[in-house]
Backbone as numpy.savetxt, mean C-alpha at the origin, in Angstrom:
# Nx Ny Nz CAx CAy CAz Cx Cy Cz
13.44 -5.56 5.26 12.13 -5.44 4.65 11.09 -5.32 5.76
9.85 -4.59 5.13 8.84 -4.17 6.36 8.42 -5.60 6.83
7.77 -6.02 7.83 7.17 -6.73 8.50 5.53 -6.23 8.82
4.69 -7.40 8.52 2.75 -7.00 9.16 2.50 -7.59 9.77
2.01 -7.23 11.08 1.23 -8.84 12.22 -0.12 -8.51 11.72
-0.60 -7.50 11.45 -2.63 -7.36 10.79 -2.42 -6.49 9.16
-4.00 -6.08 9.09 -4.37 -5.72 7.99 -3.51 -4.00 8.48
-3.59 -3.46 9.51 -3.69 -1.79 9.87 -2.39 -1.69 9.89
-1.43 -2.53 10.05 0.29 -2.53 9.71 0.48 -2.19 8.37
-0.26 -2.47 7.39 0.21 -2.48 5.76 -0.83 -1.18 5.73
-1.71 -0.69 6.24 -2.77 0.33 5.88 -1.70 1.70 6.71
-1.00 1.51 7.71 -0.04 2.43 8.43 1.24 2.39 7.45
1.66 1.60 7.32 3.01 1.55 6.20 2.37 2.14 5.09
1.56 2.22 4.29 1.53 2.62 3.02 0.76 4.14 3.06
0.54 4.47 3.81 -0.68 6.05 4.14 0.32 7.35 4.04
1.57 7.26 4.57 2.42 8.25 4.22 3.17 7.87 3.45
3.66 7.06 2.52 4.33 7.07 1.04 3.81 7.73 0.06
4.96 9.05 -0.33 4.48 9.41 -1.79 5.22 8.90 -2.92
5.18 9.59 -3.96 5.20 9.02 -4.96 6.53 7.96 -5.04
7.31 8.82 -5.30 8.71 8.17 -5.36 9.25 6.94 -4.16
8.26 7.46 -2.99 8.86 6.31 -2.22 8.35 5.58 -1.87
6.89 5.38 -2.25 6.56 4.39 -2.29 6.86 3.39 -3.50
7.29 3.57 -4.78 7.95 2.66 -5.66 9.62 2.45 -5.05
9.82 3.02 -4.09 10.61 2.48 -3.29 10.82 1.45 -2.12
9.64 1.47 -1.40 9.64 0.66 -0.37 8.70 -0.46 -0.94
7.98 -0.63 -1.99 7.66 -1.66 -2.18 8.07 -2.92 -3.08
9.03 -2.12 -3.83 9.99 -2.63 -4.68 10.63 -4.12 -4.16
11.18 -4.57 -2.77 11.33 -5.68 -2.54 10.30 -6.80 -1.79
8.93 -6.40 -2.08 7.98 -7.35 -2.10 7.93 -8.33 -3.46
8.67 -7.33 -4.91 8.11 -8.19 -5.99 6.84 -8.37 -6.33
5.94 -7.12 -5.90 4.54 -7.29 -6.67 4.14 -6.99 -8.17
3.08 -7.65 -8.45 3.22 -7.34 -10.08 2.47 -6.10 -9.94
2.90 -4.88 -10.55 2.35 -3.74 -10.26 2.77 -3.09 -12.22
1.82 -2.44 -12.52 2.73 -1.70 -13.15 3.21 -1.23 -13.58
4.27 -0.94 -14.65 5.99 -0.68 -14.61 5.81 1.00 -14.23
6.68 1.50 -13.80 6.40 2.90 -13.16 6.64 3.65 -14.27
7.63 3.67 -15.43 7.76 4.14 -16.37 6.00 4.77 -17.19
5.55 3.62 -16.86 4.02 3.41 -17.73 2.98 4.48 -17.04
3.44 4.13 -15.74 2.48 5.10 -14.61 3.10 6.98 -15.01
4.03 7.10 -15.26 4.48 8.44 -14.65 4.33 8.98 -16.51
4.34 8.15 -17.32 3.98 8.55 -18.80 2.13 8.85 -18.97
1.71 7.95 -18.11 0.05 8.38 -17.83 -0.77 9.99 -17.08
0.43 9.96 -16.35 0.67 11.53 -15.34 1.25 12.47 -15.82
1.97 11.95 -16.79 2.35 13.07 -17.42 1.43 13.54 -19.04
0.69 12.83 -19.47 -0.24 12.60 -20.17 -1.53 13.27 -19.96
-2.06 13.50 -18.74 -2.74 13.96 -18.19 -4.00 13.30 -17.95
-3.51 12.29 -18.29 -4.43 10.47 -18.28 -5.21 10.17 -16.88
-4.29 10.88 -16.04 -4.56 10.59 -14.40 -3.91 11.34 -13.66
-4.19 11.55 -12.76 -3.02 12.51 -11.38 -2.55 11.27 -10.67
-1.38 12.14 -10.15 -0.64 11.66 -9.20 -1.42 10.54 -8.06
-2.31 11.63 -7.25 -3.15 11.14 -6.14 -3.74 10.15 -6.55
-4.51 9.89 -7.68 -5.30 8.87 -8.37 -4.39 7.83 -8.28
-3.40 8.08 -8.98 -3.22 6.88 -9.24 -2.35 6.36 -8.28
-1.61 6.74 -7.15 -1.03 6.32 -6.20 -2.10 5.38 -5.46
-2.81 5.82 -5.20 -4.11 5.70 -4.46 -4.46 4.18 -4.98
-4.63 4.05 -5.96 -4.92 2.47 -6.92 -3.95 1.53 -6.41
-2.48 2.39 -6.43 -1.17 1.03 -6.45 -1.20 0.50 -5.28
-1.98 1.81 -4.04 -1.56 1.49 -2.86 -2.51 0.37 -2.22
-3.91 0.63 -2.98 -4.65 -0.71 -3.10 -4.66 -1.92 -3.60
-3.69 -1.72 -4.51 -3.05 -3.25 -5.19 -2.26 -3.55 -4.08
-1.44 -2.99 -3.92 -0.29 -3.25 -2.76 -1.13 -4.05 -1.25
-1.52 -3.58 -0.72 -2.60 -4.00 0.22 -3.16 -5.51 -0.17
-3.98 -5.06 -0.75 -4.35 -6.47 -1.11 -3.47 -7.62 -1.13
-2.47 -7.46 -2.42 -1.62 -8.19 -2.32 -0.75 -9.04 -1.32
-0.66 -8.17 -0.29 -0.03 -8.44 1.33 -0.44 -8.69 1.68
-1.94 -8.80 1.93 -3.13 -9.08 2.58 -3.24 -10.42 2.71
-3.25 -10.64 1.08 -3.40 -12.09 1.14 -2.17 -12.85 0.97
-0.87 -12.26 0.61 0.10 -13.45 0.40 0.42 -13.51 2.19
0.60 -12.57 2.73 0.58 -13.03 4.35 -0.50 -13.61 5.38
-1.72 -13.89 4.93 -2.97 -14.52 5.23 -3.49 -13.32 6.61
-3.05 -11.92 6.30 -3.36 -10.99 7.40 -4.93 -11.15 8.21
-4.98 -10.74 9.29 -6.18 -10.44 9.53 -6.58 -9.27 10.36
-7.58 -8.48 10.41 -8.02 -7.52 11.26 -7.23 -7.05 12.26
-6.75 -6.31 13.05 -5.99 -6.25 14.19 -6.99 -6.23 14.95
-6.50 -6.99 16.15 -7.23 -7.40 17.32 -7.78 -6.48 17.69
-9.15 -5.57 18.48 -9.17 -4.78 19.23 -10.06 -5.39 20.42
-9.40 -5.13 21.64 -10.32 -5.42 22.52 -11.00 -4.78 23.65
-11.61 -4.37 22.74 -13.20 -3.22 23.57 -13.30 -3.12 25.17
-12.95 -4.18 25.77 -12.97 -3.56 27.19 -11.91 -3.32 27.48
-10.94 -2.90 27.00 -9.45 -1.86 27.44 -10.03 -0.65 27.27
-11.04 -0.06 26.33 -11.60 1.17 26.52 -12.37 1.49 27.75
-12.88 0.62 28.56 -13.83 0.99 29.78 -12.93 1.65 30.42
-11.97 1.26 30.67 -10.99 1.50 31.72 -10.04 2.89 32.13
């Protein structure tokens, strides 16, 4: 299972998942998300697009990690750029 030391680990992990794989790779977090059945009957409905609504889960998702791992900011430290 993935591993996050900050917030930009879960914002890098989730930015290239599409559809299918991202209900793949997040599947063993156990988030309440849901049911994909429900999502892909909405898309196919014409209720929402794809992009839309990926876009939502991937912000549930986030969050979720965010806070069950107590993430924070990734460090940056500004004078490594002088240099």
């Amino acid at each position: 299972m993935q591993s996050f030391e900050d917030r930009e680990d879960v914002e890098e992990w989730l930015q290239p998942l599409g559809w299918d794989a991202f209900w793949r790779a997040v599947a063993p977090f156990g988030i309440e998300l849901p049911e994909r059945a429900d999502c892909d009957a909405d898309i196919a409905a014409g209720s929402v697009d794809e992009a839309s609504a990926l876009a939502v889960l991937k912000g549930m998702v986030r969050l979720e990690l965010v806070q069950r791992y107590g993430l924070r900011p990734r460090d940056v430290m500004p004078w490594h750029a002088l240099h």
